[in-house]
C-alpha positions as CSV (number, residue, x, y, z in Angstrom):
1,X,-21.6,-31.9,-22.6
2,X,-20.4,-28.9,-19.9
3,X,-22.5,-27.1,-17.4
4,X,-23.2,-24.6,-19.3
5,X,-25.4,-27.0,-22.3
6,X,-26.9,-28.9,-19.4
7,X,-28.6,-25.5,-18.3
8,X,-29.4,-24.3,-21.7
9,X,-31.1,-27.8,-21.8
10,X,-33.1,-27.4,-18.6
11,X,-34.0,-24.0,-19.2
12,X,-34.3,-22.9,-22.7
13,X,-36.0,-20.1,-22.5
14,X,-33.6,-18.3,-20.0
15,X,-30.4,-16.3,-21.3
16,X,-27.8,-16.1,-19.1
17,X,-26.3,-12.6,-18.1
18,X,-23.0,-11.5,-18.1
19,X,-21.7,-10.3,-14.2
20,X,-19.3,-8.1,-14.1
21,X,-16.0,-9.3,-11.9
22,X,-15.8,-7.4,-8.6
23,X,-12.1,-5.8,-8.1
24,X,-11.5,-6.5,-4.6
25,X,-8.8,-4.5,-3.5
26,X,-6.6,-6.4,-0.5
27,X,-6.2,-3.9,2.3
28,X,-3.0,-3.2,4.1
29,X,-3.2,-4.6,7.6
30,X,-3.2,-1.3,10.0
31,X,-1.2,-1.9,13.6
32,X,-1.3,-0.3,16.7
33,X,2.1,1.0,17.1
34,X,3.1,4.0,15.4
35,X,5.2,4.0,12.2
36,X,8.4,6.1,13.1
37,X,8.9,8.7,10.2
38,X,12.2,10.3,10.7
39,X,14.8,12.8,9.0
40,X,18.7,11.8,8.3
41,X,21.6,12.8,5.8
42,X,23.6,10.3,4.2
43,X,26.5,11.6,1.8
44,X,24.9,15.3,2.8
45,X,21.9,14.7,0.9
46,X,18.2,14.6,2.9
47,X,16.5,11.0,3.3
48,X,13.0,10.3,5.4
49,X,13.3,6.9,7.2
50,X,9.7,5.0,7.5
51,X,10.4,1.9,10.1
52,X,8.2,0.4,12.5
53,X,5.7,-1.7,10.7
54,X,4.8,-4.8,11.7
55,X,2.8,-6.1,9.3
56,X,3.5,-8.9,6.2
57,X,7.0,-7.0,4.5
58,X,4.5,-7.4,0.9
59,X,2.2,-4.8,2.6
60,X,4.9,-2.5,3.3
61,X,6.6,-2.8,0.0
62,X,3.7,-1.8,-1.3
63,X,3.0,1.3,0.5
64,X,6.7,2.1,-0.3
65,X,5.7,1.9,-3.9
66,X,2.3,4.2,-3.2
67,X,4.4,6.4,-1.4
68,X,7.3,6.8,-4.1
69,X,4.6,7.5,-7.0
70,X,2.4,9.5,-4.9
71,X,5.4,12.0,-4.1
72,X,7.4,11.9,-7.4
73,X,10.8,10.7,-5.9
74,X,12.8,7.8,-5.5
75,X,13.3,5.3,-3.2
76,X,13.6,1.6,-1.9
77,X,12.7,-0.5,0.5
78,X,15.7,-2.3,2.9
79,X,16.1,-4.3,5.9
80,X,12.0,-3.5,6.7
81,X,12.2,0.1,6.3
82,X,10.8,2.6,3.6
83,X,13.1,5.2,2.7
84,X,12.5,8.1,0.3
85,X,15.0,10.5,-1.0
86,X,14.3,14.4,0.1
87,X,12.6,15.8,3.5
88,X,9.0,14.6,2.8
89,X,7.7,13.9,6.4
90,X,4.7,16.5,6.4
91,X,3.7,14.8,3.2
92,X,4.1,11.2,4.5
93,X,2.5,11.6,7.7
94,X,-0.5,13.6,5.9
95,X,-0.6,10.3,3.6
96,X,-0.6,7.6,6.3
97,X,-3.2,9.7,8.5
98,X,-5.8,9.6,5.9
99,X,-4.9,5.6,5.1
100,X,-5.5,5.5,9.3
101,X,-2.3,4.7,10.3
102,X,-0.5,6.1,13.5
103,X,2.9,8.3,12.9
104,X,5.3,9.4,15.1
105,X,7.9,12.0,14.3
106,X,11.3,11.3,15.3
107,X,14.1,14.0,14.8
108,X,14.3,18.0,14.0
């Protein structure tokens, strides 16, 4: 006999209802220190650099993945930095504002 008979015993007349599982999203740990957004060219094509974060590297990775889908493009994430193919650092830094995180430009 489980918990569950036990308490139909004891209480016959009640009927149980069904709660609905909470989704508890974990939050990304915010920092002090800006994240550095900045511009390069590797191979002559355009690449935005994200570094600075000093969070847990699973929080970053996925803000790399937010990032990637949010913008359309590709990416990775390396050596604790985010970086996204094309000049998208208006975009970025609009994103990260509105998450609450501080960004610094770095670079034309």
């Amino acid at each position: 006999m489980d918990l569950q008979d036990q308490l139909r015993n004891l209480f016959p007349e009640h009927t149980p209802e069904d709660t609905p599982k909470e989704h508890i999203e974990k939050s990304i740990w915010m920092q002090d220190d800006p994240i550095i957004c900045k511009y390069e060219k590797r191979k002559g094509k355009p690449i935005t650099i994200l570094e600075g974060y000093t969070g847990a590297d699973a929080d970053f990775k996925k803000l790399a993945k937010e990032l990637k889908t949010k913008l359309s493009v590709g990416g990775s994430f390396k050596d604790s930095k985010i970086i996204i193919q094309g000049d998208y650092r208006d975009r970025i830094m609009t994103i990260l504002q509105e998450k609450g995180f501080k960004v610094k430009r770095v670079g034309g």
